[in-house]
Backbone and ligand atoms as CSV (ligand in chain L), in Angstrom:
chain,resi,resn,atom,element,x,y,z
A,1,UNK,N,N,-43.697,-12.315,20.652
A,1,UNK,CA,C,-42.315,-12.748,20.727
A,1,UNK,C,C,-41.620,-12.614,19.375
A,2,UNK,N,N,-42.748,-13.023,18.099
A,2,UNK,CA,C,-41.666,-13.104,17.050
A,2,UNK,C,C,-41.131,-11.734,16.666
A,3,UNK,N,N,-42.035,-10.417,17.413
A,3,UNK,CA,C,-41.833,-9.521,16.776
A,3,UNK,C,C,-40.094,-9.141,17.811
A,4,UNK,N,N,-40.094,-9.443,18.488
A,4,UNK,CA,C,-38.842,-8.737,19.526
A,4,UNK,C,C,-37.560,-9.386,18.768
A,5,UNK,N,N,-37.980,-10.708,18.270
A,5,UNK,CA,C,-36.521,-11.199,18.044
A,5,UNK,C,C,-35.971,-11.126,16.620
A,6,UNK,N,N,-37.084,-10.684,15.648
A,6,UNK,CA,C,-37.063,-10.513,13.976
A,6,UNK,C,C,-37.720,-8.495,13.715
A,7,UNK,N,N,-36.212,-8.908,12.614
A,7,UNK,CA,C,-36.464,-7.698,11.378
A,7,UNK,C,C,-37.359,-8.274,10.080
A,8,UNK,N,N,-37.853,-7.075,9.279
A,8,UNK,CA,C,-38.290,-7.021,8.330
A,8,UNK,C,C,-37.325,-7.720,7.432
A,9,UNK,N,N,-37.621,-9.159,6.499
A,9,UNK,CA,C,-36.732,-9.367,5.729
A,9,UNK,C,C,-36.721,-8.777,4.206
A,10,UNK,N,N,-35.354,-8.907,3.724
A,10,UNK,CA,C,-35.148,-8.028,2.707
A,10,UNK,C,C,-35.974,-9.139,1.487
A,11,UNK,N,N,-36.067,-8.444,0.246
A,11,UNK,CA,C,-36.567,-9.048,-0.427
A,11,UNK,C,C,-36.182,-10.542,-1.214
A,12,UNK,N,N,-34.789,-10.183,-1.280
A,12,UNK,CA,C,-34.289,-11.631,-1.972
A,12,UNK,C,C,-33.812,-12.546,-0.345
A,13,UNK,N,N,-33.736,-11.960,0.490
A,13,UNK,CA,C,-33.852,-13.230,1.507
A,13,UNK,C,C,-35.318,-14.030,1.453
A,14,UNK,N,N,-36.613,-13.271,0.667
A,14,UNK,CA,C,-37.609,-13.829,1.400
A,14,UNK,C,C,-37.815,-15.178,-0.078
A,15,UNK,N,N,-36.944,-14.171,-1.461
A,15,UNK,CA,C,-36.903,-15.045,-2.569
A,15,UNK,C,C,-35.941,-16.578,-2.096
A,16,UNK,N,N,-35.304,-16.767,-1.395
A,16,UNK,CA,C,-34.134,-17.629,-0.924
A,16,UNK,C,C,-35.000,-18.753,0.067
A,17,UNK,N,N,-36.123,-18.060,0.662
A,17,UNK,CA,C,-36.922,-19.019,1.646
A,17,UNK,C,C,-37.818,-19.501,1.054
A,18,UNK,N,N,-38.292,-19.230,0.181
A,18,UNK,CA,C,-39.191,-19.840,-1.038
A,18,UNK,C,C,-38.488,-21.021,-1.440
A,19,UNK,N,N,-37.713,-20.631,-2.167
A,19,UNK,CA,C,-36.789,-21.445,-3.239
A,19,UNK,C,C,-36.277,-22.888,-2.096
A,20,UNK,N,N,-35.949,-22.544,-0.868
A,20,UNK,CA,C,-35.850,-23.470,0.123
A,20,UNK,C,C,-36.938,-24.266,0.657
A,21,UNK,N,N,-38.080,-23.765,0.795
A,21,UNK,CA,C,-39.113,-24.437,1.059
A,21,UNK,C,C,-40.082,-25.063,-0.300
A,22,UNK,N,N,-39.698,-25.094,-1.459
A,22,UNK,CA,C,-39.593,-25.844,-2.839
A,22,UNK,C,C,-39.254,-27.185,-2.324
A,23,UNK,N,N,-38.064,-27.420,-2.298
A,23,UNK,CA,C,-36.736,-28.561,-1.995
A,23,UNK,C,C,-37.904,-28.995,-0.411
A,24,UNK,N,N,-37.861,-28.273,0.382
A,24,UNK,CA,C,-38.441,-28.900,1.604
A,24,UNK,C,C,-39.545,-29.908,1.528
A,25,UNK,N,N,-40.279,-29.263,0.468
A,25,UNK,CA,C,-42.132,-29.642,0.251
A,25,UNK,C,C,-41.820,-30.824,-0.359
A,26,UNK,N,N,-40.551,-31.329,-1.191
A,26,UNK,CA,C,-40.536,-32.521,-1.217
A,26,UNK,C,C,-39.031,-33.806,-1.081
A,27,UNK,N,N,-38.853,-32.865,0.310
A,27,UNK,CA,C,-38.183,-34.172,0.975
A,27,UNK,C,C,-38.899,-34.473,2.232
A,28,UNK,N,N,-40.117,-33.913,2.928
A,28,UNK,CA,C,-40.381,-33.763,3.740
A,28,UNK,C,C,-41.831,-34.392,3.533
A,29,UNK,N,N,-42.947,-34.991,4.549
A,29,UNK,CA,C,-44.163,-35.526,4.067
A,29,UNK,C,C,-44.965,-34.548,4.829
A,30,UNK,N,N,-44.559,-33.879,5.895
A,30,UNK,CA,C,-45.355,-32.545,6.500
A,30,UNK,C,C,-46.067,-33.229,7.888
A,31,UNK,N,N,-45.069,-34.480,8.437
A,31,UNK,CA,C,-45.770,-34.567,9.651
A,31,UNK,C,C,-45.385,-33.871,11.081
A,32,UNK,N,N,-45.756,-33.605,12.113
A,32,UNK,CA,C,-45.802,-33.697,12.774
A,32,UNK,C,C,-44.283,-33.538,13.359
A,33,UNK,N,N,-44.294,-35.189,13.751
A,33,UNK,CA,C,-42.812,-35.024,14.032
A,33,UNK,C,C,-41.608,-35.401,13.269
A,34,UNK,N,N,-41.818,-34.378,11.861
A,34,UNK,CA,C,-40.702,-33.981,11.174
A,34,UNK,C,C,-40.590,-32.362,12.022
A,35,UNK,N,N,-41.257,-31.987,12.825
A,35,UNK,CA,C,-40.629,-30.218,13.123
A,35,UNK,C,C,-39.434,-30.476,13.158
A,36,UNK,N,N,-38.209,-30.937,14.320
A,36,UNK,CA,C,-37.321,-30.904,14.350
A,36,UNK,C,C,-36.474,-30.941,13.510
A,37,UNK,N,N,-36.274,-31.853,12.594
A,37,UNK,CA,C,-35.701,-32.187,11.271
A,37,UNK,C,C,-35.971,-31.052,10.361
A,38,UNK,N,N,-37.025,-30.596,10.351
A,38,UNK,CA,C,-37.374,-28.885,9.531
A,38,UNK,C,C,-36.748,-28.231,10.165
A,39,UNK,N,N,-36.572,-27.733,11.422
A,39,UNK,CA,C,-35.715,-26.974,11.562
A,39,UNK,C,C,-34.285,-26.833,11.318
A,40,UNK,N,N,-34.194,-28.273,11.640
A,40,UNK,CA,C,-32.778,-28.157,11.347
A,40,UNK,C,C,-31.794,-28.251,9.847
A,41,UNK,N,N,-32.913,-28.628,8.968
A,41,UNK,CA,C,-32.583,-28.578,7.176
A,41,UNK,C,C,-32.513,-27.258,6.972
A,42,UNK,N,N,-33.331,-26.214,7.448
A,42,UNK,CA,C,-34.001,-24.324,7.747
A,42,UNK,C,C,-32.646,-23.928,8.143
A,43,UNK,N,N,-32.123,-24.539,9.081
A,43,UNK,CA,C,-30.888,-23.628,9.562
A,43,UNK,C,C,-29.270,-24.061,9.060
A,44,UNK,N,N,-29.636,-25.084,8.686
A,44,UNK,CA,C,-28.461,-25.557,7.822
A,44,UNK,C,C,-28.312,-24.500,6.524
A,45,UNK,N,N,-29.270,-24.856,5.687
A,45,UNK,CA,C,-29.351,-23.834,4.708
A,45,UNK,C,C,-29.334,-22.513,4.808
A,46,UNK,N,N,-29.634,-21.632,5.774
A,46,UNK,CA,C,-29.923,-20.615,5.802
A,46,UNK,C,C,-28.832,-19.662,7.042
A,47,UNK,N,N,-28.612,-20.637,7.860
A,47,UNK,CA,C,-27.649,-20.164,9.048
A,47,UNK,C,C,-28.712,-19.859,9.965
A,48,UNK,N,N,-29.735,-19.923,9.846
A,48,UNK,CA,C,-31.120,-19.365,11.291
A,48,UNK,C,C,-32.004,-19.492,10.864
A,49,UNK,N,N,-33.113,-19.319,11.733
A,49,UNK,CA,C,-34.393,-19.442,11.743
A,49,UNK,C,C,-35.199,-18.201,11.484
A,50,UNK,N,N,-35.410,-18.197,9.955
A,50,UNK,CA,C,-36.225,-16.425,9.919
A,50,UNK,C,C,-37.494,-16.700,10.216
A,51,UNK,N,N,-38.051,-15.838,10.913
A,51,UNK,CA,C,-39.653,-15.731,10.943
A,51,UNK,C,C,-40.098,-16.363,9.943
A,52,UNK,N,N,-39.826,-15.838,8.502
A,52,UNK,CA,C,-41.025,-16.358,7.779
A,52,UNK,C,C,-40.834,-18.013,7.472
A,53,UNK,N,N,-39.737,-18.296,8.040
A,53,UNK,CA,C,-39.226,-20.106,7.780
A,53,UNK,C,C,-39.911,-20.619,8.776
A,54,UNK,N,N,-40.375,-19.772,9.990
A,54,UNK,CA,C,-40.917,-20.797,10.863
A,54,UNK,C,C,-42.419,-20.751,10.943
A,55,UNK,N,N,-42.979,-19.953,9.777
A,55,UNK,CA,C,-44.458,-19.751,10.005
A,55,UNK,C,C,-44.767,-21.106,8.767
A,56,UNK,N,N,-44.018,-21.328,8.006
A,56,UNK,CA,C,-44.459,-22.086,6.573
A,56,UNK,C,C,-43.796,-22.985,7.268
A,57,UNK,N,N,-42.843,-23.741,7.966
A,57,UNK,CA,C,-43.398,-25.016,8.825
A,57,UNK,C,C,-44.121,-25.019,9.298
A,58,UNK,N,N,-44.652,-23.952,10.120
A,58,UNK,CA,C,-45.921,-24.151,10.835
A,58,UNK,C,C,-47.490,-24.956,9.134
A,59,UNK,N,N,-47.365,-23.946,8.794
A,59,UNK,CA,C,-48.039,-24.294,7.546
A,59,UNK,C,C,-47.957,-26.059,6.854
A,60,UNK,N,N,-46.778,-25.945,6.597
A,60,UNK,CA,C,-46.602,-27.575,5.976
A,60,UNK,C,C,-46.876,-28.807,7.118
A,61,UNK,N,N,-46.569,-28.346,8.159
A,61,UNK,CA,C,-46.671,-29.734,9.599
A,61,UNK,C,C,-48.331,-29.519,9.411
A,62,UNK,N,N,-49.080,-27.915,9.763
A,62,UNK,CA,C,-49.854,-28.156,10.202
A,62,UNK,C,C,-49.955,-28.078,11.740
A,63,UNK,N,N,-49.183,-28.018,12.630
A,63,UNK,CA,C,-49.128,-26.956,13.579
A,63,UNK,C,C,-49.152,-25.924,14.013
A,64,UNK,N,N,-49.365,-25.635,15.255
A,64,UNK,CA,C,-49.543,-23.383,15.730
A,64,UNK,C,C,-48.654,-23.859,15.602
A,65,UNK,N,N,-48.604,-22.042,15.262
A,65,UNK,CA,C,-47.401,-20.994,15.216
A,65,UNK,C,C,-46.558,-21.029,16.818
A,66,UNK,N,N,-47.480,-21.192,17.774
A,66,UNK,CA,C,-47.105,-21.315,18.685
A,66,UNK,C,C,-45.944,-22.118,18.865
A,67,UNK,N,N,-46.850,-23.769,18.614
A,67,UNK,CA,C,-45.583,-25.006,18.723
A,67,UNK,C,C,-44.092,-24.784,18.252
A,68,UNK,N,N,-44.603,-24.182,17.090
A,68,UNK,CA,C,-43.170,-24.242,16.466
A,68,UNK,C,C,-42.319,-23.193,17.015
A,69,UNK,N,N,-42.817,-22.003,17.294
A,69,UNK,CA,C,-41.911,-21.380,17.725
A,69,UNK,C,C,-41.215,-21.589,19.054
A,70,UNK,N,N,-42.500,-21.932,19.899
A,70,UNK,CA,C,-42.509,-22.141,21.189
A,70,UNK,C,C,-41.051,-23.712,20.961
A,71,UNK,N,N,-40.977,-24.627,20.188
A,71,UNK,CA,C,-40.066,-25.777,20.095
A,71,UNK,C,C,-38.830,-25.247,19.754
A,72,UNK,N,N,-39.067,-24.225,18.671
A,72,UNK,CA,C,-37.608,-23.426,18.363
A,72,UNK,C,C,-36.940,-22.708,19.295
A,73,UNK,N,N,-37.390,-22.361,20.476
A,73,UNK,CA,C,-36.769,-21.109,20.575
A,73,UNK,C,C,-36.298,-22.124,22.462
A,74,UNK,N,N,-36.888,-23.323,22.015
A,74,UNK,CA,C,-36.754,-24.201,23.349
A,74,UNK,C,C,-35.126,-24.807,22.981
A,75,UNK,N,N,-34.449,-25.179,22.206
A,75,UNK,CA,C,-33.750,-25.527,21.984
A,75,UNK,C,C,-32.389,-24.559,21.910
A,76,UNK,N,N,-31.189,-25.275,21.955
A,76,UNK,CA,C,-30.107,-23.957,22.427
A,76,UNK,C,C,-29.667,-24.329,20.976
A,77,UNK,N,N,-29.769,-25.026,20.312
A,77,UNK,CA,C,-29.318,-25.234,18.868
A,77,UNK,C,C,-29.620,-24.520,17.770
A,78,UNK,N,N,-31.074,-23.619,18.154
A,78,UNK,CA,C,-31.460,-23.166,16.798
A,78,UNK,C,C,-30.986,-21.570,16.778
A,79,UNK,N,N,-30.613,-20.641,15.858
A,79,UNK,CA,C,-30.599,-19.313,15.848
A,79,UNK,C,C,-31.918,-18.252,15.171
A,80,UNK,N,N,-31.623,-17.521,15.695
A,80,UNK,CA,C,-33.106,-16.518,14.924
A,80,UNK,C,C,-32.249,-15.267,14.385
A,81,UNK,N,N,-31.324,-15.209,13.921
A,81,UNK,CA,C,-30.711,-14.266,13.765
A,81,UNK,C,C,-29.893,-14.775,12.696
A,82,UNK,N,N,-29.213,-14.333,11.807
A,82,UNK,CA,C,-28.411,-14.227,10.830
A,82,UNK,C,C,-26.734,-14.398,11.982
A,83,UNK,N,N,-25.661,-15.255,10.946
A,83,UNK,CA,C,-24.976,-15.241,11.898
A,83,UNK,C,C,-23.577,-15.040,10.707
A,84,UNK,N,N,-22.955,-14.238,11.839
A,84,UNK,CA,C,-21.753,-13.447,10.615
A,84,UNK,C,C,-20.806,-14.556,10.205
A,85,UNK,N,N,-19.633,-14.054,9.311
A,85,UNK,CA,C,-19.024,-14.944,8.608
A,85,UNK,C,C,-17.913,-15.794,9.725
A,86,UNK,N,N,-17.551,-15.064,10.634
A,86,UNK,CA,C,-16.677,-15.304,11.617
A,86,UNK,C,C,-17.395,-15.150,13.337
A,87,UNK,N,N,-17.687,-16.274,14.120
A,87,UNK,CA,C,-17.720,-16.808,15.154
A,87,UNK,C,C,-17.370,-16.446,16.229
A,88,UNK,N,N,-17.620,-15.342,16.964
A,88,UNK,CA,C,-16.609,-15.187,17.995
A,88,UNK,C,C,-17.438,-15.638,19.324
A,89,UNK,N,N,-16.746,-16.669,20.226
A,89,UNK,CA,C,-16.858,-17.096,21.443
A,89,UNK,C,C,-16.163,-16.662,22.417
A,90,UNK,N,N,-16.996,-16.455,23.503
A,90,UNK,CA,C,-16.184,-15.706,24.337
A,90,UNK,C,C,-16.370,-16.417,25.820
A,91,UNK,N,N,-15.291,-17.531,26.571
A,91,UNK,CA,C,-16.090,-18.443,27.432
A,91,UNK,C,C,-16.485,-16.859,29.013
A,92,UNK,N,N,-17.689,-17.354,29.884
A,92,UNK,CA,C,-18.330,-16.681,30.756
A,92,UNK,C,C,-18.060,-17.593,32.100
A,93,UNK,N,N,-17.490,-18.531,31.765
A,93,UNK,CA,C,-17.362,-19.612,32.873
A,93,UNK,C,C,-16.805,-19.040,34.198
A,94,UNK,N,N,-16.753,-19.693,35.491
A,94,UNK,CA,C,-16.264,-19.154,36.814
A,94,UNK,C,C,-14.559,-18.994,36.090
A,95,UNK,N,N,-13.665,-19.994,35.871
A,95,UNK,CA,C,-12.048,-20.034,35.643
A,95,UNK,C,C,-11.914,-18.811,34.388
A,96,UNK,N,N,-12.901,-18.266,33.606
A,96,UNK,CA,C,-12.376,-17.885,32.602
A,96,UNK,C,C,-13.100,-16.082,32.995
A,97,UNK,N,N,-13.377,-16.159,33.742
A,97,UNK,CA,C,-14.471,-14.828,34.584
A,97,UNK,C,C,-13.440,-14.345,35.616
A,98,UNK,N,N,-12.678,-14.990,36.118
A,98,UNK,CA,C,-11.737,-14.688,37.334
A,98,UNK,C,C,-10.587,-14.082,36.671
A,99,UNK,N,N,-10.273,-15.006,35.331
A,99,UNK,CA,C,-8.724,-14.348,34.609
A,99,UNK,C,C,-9.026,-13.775,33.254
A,100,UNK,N,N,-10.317,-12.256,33.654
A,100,UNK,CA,C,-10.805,-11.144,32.901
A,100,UNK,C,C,-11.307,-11.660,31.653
A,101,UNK,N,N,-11.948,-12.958,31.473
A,101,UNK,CA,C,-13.091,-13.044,30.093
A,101,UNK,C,C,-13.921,-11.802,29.882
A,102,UNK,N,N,-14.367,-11.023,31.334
A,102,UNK,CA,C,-15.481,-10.293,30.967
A,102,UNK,C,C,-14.930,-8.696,30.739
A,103,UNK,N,N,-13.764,-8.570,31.071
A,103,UNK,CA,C,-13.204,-7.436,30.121
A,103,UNK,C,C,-12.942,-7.587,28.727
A,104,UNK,N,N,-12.317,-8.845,28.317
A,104,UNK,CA,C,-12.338,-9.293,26.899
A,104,UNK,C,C,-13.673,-8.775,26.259
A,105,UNK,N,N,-14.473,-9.318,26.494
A,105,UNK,CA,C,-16.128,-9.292,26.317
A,105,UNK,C,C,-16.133,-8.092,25.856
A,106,UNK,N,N,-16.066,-7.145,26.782
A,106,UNK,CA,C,-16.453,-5.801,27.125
A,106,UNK,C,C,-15.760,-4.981,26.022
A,107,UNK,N,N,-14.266,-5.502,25.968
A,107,UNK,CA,C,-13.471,-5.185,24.298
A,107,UNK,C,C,-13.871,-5.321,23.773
A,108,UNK,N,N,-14.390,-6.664,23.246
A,108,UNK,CA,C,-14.572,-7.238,21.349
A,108,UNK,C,C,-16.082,-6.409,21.576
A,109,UNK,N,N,-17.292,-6.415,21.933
A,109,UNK,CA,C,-18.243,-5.609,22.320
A,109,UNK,C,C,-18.607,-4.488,21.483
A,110,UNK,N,N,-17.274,-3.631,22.565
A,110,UNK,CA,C,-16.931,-1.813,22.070
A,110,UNK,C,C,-16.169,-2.052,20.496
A,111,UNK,N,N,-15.407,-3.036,20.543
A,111,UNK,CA,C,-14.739,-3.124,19.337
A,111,UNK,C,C,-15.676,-3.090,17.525
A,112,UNK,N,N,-16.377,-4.048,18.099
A,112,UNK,CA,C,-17.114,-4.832,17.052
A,112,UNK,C,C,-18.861,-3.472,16.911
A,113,UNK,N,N,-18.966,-2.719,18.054
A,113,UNK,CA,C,-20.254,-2.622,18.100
A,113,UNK,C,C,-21.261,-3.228,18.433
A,114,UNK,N,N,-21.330,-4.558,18.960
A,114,UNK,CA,C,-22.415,-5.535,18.935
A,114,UNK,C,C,-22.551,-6.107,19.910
A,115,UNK,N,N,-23.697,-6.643,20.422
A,115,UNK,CA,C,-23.894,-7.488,22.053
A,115,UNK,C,C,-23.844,-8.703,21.445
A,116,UNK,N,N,-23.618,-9.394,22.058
A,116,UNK,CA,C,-23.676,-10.877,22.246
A,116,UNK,C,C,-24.949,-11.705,21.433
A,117,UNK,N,N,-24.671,-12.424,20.960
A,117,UNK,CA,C,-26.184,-12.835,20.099
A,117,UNK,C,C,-26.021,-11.886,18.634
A,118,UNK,N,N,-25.897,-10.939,18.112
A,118,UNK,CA,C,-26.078,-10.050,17.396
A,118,UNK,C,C,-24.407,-10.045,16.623
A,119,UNK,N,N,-24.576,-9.976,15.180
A,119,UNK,CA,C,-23.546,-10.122,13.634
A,119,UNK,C,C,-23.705,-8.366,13.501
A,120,UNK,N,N,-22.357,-8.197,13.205
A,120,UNK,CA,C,-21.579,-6.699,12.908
A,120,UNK,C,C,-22.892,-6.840,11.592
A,121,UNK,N,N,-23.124,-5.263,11.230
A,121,UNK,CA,C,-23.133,-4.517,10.148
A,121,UNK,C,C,-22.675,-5.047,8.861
A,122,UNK,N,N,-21.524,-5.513,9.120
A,122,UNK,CA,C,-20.526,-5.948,7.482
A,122,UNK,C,C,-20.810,-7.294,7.128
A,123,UNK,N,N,-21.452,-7.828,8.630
A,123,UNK,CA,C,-21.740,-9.858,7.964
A,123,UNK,C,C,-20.675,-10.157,8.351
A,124,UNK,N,N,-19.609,-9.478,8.890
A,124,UNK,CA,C,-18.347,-10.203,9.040
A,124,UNK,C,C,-18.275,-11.045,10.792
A,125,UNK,N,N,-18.585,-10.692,11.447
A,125,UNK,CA,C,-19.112,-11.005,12.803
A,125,UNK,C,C,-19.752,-11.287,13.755
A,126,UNK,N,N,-19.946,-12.519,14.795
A,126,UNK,CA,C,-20.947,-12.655,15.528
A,126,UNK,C,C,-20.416,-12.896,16.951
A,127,UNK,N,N,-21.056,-12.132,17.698
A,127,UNK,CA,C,-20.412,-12.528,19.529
A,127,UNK,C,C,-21.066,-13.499,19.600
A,128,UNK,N,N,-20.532,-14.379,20.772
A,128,UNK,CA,C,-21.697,-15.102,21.284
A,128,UNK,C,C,-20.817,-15.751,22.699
A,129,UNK,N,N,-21.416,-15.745,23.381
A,129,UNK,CA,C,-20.893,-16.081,25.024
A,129,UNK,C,C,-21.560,-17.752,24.974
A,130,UNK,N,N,-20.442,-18.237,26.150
A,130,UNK,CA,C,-20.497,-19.763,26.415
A,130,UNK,C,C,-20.323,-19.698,27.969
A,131,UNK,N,N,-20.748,-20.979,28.261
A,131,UNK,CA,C,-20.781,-21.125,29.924
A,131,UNK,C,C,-19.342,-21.693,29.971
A,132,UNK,N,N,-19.221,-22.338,29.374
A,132,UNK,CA,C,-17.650,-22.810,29.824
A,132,UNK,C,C,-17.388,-23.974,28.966
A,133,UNK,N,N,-16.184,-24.241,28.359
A,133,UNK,CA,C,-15.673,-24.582,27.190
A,133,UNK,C,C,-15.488,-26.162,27.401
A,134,UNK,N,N,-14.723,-26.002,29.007
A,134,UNK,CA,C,-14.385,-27.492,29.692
A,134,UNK,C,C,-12.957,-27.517,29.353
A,135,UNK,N,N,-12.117,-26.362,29.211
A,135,UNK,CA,C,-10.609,-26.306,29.236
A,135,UNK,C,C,-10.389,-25.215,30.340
A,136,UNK,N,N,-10.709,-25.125,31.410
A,136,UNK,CA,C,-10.633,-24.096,31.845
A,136,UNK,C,C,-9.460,-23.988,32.490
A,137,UNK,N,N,-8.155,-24.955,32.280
A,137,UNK,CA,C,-6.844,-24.395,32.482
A,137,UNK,C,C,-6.191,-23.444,31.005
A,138,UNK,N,N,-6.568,-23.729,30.477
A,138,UNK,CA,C,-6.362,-22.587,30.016
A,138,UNK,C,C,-7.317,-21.238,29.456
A,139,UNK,N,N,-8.179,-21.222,30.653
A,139,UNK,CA,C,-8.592,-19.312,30.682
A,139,UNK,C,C,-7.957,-18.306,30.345
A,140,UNK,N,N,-8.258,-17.203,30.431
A,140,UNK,CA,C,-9.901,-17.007,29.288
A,140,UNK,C,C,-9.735,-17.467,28.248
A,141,UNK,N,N,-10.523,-17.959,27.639
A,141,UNK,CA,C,-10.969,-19.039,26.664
A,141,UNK,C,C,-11.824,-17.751,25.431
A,142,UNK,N,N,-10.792,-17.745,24.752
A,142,UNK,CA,C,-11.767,-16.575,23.107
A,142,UNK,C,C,-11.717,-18.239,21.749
A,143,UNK,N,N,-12.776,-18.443,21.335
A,143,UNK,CA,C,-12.900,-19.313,20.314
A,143,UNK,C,C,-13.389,-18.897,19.219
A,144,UNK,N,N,-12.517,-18.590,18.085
A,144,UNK,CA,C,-13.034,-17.787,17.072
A,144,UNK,C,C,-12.815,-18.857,15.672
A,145,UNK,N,N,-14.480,-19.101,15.415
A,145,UNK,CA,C,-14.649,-19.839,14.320
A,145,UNK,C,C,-14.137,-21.560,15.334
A,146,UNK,N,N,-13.055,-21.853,14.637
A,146,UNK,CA,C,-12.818,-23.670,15.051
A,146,UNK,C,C,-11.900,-23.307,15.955
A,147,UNK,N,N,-11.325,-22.255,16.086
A,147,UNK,CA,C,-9.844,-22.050,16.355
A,147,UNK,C,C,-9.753,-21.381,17.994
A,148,UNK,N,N,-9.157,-22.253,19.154
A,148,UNK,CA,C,-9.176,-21.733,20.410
A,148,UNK,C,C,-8.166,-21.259,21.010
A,149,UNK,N,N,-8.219,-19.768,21.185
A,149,UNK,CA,C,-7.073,-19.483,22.002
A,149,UNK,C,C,-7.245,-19.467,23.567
A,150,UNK,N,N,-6.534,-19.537,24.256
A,150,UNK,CA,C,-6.274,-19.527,25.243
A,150,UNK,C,C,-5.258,-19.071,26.289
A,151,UNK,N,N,-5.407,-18.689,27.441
A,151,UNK,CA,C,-4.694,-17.479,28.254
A,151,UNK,C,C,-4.542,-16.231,27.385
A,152,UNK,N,N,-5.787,-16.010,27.143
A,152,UNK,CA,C,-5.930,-15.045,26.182
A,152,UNK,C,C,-5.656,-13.338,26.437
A,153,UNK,N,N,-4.634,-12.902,26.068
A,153,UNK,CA,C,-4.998,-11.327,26.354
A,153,UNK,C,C,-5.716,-10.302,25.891
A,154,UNK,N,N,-5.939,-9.434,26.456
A,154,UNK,CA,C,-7.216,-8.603,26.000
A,154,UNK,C,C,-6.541,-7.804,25.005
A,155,UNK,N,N,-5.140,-7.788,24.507
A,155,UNK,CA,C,-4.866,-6.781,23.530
A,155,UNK,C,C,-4.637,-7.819,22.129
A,156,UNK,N,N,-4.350,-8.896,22.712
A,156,UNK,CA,C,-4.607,-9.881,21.676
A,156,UNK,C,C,-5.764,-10.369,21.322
A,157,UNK,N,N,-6.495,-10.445,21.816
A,157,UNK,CA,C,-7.983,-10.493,21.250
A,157,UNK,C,C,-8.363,-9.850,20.290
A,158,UNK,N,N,-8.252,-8.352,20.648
A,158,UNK,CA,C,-8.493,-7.356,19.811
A,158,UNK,C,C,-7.469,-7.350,18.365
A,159,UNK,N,N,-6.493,-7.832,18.310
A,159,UNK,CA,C,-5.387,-7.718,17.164
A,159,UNK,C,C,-6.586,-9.110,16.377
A,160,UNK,N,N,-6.402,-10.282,17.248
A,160,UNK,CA,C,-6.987,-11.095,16.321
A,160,UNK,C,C,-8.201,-10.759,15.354
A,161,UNK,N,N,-9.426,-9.991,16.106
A,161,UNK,CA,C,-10.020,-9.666,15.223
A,161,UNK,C,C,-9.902,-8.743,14.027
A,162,UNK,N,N,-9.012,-7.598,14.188
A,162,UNK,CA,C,-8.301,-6.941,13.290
A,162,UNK,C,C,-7.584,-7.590,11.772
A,163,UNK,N,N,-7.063,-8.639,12.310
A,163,UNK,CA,C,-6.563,-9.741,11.914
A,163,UNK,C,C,-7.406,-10.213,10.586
A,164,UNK,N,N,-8.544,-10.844,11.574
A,164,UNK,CA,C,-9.330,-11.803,10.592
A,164,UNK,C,C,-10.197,-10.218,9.537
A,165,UNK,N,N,-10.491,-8.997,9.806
A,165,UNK,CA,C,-10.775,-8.247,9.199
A,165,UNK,C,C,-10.185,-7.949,8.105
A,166,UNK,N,N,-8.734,-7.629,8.174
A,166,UNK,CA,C,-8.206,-7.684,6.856
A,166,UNK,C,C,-7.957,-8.422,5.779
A,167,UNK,N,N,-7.926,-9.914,6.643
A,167,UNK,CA,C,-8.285,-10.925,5.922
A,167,UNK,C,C,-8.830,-11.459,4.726
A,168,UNK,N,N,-10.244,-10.467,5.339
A,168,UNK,CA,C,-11.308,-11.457,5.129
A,168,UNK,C,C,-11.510,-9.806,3.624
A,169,UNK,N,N,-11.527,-8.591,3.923
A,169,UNK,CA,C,-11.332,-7.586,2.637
A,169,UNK,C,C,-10.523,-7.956,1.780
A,170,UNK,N,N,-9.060,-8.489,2.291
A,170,UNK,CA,C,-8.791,-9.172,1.096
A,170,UNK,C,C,-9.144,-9.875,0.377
A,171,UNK,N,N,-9.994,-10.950,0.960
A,171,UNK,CA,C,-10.487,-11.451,-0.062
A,171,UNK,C,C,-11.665,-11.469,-0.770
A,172,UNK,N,N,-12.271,-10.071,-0.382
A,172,UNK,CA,C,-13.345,-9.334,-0.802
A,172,UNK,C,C,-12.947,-8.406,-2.267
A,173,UNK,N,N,-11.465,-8.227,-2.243
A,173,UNK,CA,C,-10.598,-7.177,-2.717
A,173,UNK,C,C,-10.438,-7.921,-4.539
L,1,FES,S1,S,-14.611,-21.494,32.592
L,1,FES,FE1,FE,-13.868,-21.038,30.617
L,1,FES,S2,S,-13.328,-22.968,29.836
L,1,FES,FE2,FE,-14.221,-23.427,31.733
């Protein structure tokens, strides 16, 4: 499993999980049931759960590799993936499926390059689909970062991300 859902990490990411699991080794006493709480200090800091963060909990608890992964990957909270600078939600719900969420989808997608779960190339982006927001008068539901639009059009969708792209070079610039 770990191999389907992880890349090879680069070198100063693996210097960054070190330096994090320093700080861990002593706020942490390495029991048991601190996993949860490790994970979630792991993904705070880091934005996800890299492979090699979840083998050195395994290590410090003292649990398989199994548990931990098998606990991580049980939870809808944790990520295994790197997650871009900007958020994009896209609700999948019945109200937001009827008034074309899944053409939206199908835009930002082709737009961005990327499936669902998976951050653009640039770090600047991450899809990610929701069952339903719980506003579903106002469908389709696009939530990008904190910010929710709603009765969303599919050509506006696409401007928004354009949007936050130039943005965000500017202030790269
Ligand atoms: S179905 Fe989209 S908000 Fe409920």
């Amino acid at each position: 499993m770990e191999q389907a859902i992880y890349e090879e990490l680069a070198v100063e990411s693996r210097l960054e999980i070190e330096g994090l699991f320093n700080e861990i080794g002593k706020e942490f006493k390495g029991r048991a049931d601190e996993l949860i709480p490790m994970l979630q200090r792991v993904q705070r800091a880091l934005g996800f759960l890299p492979e090699q963060a979840l083998l050195e909990i395994a290590r410090l608890t003292r649990l398989s590799t199994a548990r931990v992964f098998g606990t991580a990957t049980f939870y809808a909270q944790f990520r295994f993936q790197p997650v871009g600078r900007n958020v994009i939600r896209v609700c999948r719900g019945t109200a937001c499926h009827v008034k074309g969420s899944d053409r939206i989808l199908e835009d930002i997608k082709g737009h961005l390059q990327v499936a669902p779960g998976q951050m653009t190339r640039d770090g600047l982006f991450t899809i990610e689909t929701v069952a339903c927001f719980g506003s579903c008068a106002l469908a389709p539901i696009m939530v990008v970062n904190d910010s929710v639009y709603g009765s969303l059009k599919r050509s506006r969708a696409l401007k928004l991300l354009d949007e936050i792209r130039v943005r965000e070079e500017g202030l790269l610039m």
